[in-house]
Every structure is written in C-alpha cells, then in structure tokens.
C-alpha positions in Angstrom: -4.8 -17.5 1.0 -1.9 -19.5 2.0 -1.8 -22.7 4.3 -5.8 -22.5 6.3 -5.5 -25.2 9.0 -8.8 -23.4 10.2 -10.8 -24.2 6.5 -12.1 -27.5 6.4 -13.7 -27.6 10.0 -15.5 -23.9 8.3 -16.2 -26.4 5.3 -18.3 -28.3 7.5 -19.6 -25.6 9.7 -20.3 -23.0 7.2 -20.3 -24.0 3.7 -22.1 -21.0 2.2 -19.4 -18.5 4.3 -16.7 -20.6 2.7 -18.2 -20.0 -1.0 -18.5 -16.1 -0.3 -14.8 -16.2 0.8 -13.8 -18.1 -2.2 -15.1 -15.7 -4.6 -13.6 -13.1 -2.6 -10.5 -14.7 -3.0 -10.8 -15.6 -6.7 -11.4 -11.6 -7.0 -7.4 -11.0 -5.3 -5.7 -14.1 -7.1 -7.1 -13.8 -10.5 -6.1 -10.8 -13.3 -8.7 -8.4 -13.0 -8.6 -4.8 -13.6 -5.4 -5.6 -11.8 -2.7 -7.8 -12.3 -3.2 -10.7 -10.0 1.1 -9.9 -9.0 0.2 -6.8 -8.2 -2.8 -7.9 -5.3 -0.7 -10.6 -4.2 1.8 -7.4 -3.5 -0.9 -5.4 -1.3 -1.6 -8.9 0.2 1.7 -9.1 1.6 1.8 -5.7 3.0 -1.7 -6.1 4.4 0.0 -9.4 5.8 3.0 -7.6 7.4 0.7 -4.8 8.9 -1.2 -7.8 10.8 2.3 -9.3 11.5 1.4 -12.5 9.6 5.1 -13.2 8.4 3.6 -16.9 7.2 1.2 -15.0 4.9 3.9 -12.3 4.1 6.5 -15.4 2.5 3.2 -16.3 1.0 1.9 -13.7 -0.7 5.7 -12.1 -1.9 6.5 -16.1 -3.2 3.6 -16.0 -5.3 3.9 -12.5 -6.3 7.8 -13.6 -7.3 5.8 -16.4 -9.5 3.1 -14.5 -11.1 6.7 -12.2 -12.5 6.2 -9.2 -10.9 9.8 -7.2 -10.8 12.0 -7.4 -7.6 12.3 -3.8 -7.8 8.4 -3.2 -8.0 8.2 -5.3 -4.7 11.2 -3.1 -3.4 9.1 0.1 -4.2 6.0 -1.5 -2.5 8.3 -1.9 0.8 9.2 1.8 1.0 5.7 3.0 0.7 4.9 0.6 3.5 7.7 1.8 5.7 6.6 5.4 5.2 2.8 4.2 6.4 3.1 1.8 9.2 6.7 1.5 10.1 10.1 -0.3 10.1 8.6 -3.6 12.0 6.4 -4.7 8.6 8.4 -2.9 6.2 11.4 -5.1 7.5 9.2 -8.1 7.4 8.8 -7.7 4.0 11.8 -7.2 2.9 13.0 -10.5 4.7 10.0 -12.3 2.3 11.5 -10.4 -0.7 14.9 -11.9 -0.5 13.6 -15.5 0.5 11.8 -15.1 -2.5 13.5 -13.3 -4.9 17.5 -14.4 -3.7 19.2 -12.2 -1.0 21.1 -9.3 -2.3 24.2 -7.6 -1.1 23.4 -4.0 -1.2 25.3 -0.8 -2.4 27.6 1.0 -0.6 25.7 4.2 0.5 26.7 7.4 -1.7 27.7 9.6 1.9 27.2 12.5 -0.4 24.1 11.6 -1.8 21.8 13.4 0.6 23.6 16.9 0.0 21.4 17.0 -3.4 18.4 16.6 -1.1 17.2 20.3 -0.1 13.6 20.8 2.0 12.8 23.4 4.0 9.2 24.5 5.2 8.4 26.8 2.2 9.3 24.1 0.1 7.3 21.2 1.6 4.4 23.5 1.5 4.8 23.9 -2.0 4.7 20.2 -2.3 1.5 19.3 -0.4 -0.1 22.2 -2.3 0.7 20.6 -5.5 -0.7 17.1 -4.2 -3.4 18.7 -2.6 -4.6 21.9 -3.6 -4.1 23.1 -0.9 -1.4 22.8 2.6 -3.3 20.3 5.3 -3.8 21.9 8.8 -1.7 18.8 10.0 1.1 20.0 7.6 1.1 23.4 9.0 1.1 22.3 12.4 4.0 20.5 12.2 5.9 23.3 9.7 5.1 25.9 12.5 6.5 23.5 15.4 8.7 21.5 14.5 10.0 22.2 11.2 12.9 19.2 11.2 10.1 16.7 11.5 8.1 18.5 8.6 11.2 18.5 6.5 11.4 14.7 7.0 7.8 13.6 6.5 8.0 15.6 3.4 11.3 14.2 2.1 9.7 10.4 3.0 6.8 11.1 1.7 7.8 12.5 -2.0 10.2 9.6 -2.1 7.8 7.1 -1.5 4.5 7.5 -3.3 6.0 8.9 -6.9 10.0 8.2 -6.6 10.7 4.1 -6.6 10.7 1.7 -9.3 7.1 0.6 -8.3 5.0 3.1 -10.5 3.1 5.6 -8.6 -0.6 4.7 -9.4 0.4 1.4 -8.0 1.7 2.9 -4.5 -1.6 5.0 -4.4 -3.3 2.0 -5.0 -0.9 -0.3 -2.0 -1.4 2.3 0.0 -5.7 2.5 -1.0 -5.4 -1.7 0.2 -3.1 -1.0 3.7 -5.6 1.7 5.2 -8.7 -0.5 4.0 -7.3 -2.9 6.2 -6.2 -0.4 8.8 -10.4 1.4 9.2 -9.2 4.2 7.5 -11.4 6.4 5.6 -9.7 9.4 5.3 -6.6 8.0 4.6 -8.0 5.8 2.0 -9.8 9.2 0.1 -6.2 10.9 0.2 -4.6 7.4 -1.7 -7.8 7.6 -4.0 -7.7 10.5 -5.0 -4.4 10.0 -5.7 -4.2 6.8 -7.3 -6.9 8.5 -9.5 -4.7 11.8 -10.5 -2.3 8.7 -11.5 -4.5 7.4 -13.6 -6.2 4.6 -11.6 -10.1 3.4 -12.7 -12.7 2.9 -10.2 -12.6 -0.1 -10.9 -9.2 -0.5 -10.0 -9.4 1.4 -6.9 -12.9 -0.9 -5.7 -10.1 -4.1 -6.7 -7.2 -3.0 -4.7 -9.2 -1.8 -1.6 -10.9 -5.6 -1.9 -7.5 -7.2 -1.2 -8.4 -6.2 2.6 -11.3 -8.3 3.1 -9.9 -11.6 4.1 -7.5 -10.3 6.7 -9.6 -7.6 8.1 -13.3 -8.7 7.5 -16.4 -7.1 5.7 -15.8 -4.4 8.0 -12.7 -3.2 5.9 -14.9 -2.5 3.0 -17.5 0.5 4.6 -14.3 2.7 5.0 -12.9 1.5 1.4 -15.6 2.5 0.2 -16.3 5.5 1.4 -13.0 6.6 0.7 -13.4 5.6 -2.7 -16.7 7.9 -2.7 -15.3 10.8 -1.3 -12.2 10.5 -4.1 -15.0 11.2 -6.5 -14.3 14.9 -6.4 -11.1 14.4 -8.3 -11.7 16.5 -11.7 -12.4 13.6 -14.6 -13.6 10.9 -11.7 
C-alpha cells in the first residue's frame, strides 16, 4: 500500500483491523484470478481519482516491476480520462513516465481525424450494439446536442475496446474506478461488459476488491451489487 506513516500506531491500536487489511491487501498484490500488474494498475487509477499522486508513483512503479507493458498502462490512462477527467488521467501519465522513462511523443497525423466519421444515427447504432438497446441518456443528448453525442461516442469507442490495454481489462479498470467512486450502476454497465469480454466472476469480485483500501468496506455494497445485476449477461 505504499509508504503508511499512519500503520504502526493502528498496529498498536487495532491489531485485528490491521490483519483484515493485510489480507485485503495480499488479495490486490498477489496473482490471483488476476495478474497482480494488472491490480497494481486499477490501484493507480483508484489513486489518481483520490488525488493521491504518492500512491499513483507507487502503484504505476510497481506495476512497471511486476512487467506489465508501457502501452497496457497507456491504455489504462485513456479509459481513465474518458471516466473522471484530464486532472487524474494527467497524473498518471506523469507516474507512467517516472516509471517507465519519459517519451517524446509523435507528431500528430493533422489528417488523422478525417477517417473518424460519427453522427447521431451512427452513435446510436453503437450503443445499441453494446447495449441492446440506445440509453435514454444517449438519446437525450443525440436529440439536444448532437456535437456533444458525437464526442462521447467517439471517446467512448476509443477508449474501452481501441488501446493497446485489452478490452476485458478496461471493463474491468473501469469495474475498480466506480467501486471506489459509490457507483452501482456504473459498475453493472463495466460488468456486464468486462463479462461480454470474457471476464470470470471471479475476476470481476478481484478487480472491484482493488477499491477497498482507499475507499473503505463501503466501496464493496455497490461492487457488488453491480456485479449481481451484470448477472443477466447471456452465459453469466
């Protein structure tokens, strides 16, 4: 859990609460259903959520060490910019080149984005494919303001099925982020698609886990309800 000035008085004051937590802990930084490289990268984005950029070097570091790809923990960054923003996706891309080696990008392709057509009719085709069905939210923003539909549909295709990190994984990043975040609903849409990806229970109960420490027991009622409600995924 990275550097705990707070433990050893805890130690003394709650040995029993110290034990839980290290199981807890031995359940994110051990292999599991899940590579322990791959929690140590939905630890880091939990961390840059909770602007913990002490945690996030942390957590990236030993990710970095445990040999997960620089391009996996790339991916991870652009599905965390697409759910909480640029202030803890660019936090965790700072801990990516301390601890993978800065990089000088690419010149941007300036026609690169003419290959990139979306309009409304289109998005809604794409949410009905991950869905079943078009959301009410989607259609609310397709009827008002179809720019902004255009957009979250563009971001959101890129992100959960078109970087290097593979897409069960990003379901399942995404699963860990809105455990830590309270967020049921948003937890069953990640489940249900980290399970059309071919995520295990198992794996889904793992990656939602990885939210305990930073956001208490409380983060596991809606992980696991999310995780229940995914259960009408055909094959679940």
């Amino acid at each position: 859990m990275g550097d705990a000035p707070w433990l050893p008085r805890l130690e003394v004051s709650a040995p029993k609460f110290v034990e839980g937590l290290a199981r807890v802990a031995d359940a994110i930084s051990t292999d599991g259903t899940l590579p322990a490289g791959l929690k140590q990268v939905f630890a880091a984005a939990i961390c840059a959520v909770k602007r913990d950029e002490a945690l996030v070097d942390h957590f990236v570091a030993a990710a970095a060490k445990s040999g997960v790809p620089r391009e996996h923990v790339e991916g991870a960054s652009v599905g965390l910019l697409i759910s909480r923003g640029i202030t803890p996706h660019a936090s965790f891309v700072a801990a990516t080149d301390k601890a993978y080696g800065p990089v000088d990008p690419a010149a941007a392709d300036p026609e690169a984005t003419a290959a990139f057509d979306a309009d409304v009719p289109g998005a809604y085709a794409y949410f009905r494919r991950y869905f079943g069905f078009v959301p009410d939210y989607v259609e609310l923003l397709g009827d008002r303001v179809a720019g902004g539909l255009e957009g979250y549909f563009l971001m959101r295709e890129s992100s959960l099925a078109e970087t290097p990190l593979p897409a069960r994984d990003m379901e399942l990043l995404l699963c860990a982020v809105n455990a830590a975040e309270y967020q049921p609903r948003f937890v069953a849409i990640h489940s249900r698609g980290a399970r059309r990806a071919g995520a295990s229970e198992e794996q889904l109960v793992e990656a939602t886990l990885v939210a305990l420490p930073f956001s208490g027991v409380a983060s596991w009622l809606p992980a696991a309800q999310g995780i229940l409600d995914s259960r009408d995924v055909a094959g679940a």
